[in-house]
N, C-alpha and C positions, 0 to 999 in steps of 0.2 A: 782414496785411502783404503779401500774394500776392494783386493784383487780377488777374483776368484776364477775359477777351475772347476771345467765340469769334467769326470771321469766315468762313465758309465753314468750309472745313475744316481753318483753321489759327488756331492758338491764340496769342495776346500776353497775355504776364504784365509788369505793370509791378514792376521791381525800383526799391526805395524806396533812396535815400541819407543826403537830408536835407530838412525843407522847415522852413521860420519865416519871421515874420515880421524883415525885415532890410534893405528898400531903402522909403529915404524915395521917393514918389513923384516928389519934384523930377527927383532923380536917374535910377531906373530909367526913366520915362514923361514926360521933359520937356516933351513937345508938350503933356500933358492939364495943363488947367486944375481947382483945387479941384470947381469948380463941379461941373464932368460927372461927376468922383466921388464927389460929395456926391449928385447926382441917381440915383446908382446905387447905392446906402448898401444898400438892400434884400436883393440877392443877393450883392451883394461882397463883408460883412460876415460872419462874420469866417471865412470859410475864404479869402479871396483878399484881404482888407484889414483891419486891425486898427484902427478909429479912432482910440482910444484913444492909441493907437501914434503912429497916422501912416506906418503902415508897410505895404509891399505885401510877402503872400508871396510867396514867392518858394522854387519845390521844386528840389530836381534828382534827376533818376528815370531809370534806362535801362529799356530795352524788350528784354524778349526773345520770338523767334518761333520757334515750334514749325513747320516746315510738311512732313511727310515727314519723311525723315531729316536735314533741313537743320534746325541750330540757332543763330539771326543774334539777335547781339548787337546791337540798336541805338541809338547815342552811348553814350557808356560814363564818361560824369559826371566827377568830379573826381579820383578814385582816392585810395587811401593814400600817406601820406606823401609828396605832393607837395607842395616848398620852394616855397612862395607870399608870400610877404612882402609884407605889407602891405593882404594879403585875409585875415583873421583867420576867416572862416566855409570856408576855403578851404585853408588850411595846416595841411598836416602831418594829413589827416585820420588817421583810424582805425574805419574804419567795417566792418558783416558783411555787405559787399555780394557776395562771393566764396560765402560760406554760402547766402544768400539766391539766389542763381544756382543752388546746387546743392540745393536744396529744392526751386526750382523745374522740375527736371529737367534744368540746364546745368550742369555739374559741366565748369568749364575747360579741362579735353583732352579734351571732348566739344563745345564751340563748333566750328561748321564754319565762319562767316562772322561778321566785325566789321563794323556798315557806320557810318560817321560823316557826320553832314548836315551838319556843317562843323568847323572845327579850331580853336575856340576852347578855353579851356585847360579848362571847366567840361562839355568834351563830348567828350573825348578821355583823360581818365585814365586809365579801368582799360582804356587799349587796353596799358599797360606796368606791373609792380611791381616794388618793388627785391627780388633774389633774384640771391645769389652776388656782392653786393658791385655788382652794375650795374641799371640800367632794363633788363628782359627784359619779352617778351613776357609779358601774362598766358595771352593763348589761345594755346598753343604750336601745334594743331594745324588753326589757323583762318586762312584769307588776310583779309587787312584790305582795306577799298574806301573810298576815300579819294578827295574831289572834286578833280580835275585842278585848278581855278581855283584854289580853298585853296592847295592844297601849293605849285602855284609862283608865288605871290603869295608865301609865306614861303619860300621855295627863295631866292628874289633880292633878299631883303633890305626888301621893301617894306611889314612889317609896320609893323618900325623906324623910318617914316616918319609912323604914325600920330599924332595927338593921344592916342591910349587905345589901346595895344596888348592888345588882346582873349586874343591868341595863346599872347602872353608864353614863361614859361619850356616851354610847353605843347610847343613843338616840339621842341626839345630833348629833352627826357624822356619825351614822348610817341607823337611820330612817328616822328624821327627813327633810333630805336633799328631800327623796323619794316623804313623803309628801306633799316639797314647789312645788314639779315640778309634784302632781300629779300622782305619778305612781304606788301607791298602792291600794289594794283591803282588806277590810277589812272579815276576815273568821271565822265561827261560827262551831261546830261542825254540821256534816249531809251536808256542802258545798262539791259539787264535782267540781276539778281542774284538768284542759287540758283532760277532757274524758275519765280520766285513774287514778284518785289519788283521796278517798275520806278522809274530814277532819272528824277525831273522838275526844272526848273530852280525855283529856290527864292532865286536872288540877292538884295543889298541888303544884308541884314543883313551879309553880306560878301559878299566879288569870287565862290566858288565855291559857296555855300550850296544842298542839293540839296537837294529831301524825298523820301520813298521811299514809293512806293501798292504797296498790296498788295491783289489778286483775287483770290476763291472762290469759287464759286459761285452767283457772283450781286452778292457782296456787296464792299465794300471798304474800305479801314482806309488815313489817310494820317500820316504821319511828317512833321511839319511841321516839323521844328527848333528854330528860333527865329525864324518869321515871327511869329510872337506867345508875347510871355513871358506874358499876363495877359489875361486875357478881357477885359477895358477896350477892348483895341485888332480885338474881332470887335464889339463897339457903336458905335466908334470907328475908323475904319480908318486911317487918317492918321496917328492916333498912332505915332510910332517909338519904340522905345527907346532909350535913350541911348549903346546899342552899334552901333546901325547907321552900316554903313561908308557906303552910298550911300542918303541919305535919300531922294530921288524913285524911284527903282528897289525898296526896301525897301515902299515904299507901292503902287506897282506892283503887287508880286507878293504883298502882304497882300489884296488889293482881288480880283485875280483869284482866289488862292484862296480867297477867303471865296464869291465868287458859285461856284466849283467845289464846293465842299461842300454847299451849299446845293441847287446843284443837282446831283448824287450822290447826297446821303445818306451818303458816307462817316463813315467813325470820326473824329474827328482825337483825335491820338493828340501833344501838346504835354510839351516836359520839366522847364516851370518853373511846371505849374500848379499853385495849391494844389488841394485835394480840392474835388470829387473826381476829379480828374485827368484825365480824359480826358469826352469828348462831342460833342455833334453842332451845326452851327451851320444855323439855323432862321430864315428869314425873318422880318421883322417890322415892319411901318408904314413901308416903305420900308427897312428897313435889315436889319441884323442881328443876330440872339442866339445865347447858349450856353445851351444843353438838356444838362443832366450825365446822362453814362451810367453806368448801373449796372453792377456787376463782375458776373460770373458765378462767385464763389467766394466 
């Protein structure tokens, strides 16, 4: 249940939530046609597509990083018991993602840094749990780092404006609580966090969408977001998901980071892949592929 990843000299443990099989393809990947999925049946089957189904998994996982004394929680999933009405794979969870933290050696008032790559309500939950009747922080003794764009995009009401409010009750219950008590930091691209984690512009999928690189040694690990829910769209680049806010900008910065990895070598480090969750993207006949990387535990 505890995949980890050594990077130089800093370690990421992927903490597990939930993953299955649960978004018809129309829906999650409306640009891709049957066709390019059926052409790609081989590798996609059945940890990242269920035929049978019709159905794309679909995970959601936080990341935690060990680097020095710094312990960063990164995106922080759907959380428990948050009132979701109308996402049944989403409400009201009750998961041991809190346990699973503290196995992994994060044990809650030991998180020093929360960092979120954008404020959608499936990437922002356990930044709060209900405790003493209200949404409290869960990491009491950690500052939260929150993309400027995000927050006041939903600061001024402009969520509310959407076709598909991504955000929903997430800010409310989510951020919200951080900001009356103060605990967040607002992040721009080019910010660097805990001495070890630089913010990059990661737009499209929403107005503030960051991903966050981390260097050791040589070596480096990137926190994509949700430039990409599914390996389809490192085959595919074009492909959007059906959550992105700015479709031409979304393709953008899919295109550029895929040729970044490619040429890096970095980890990518993705939160809605199925297994095995995280890998490397590899050139190929012109284009591109995902090479899964093995865990180190």
């Amino acid at each position: 249940m505890l995949d980890t990843y050594q990077v130089g000299d800093v370690r990421i443990t992927r903490i597990h939530e939930y993953s299955g099989p649960t978004h018809d393809p129309k829906f999650l990947l409306p640009d891709m046609t049957p066709e390019q999925l059926a052409a790609q049946r081989d590798w996609m089957a059945p940890d990242h597509w269920v035929p049978a189904m019709n159905k794309l998994v679909l995970t959601v996982q936080l990341w935690l990083v060990h680097a020095g004394d710094q312990i960063i929680v990164v995106d922080t999933g759907v959380g428990n018991g948050k009132p979701r009405e109308g996402m049944a794979r989403m409400n009201r969870l009750n998961t041991l993602v809190l346990e699973w933290l503290e196995a992994a050696g994060a044990p809650a008032d030991k998180v020093t840094h929360v960092v979120n790559t954008h404020l959608h309500m499936d990437h922002v939950g356990w930044n709060t749990r209900w405790l003493d009747n209200r949404w409290t922080p869960t990491f009491p003794n950690a500052r939260y780092y929150l993309p400027k764009d995000d927050f006041l995009f939903c600061m001024e009401g402009k969520n509310h404006e959407q076709p598909l409010d991504v955000f929903g009750a997430a800010i409310e219950d989510s951020v919200k609580p951080l900001a009356d008590q103060a605990m967040i930091e607002l992040i721009s691209p080019g910010d660097e966090i805990a001495g070890c984690m630089v913010v990059e512009d990661a737009s499209g999928h929403s107005p503030g969408q960051v991903a966050f690189r981390v260097h050791s040694r040589g070596e480096q690990a990137l926190f994509c977001g949700d430039v990409f829910h599914n390996p389809m769209q490192i085959v595919y680049p074009d492909i959007n998901s059906g959550y992105c806010i700015w479709a031409d900008k979304a393709r953008q910065t899919r295109r550029a980071m895929l040729e970044d990895l490619a040429q890096s070598g970095a980890l990518l480090l993705p939160v809605h892949f199925g297994q095995p969750y995280a890998g490397y993207v590899r050139r190929e006949q012109g284009g591109y592929q995902f090479e899964a990387a093995g865990s180190q535990s």
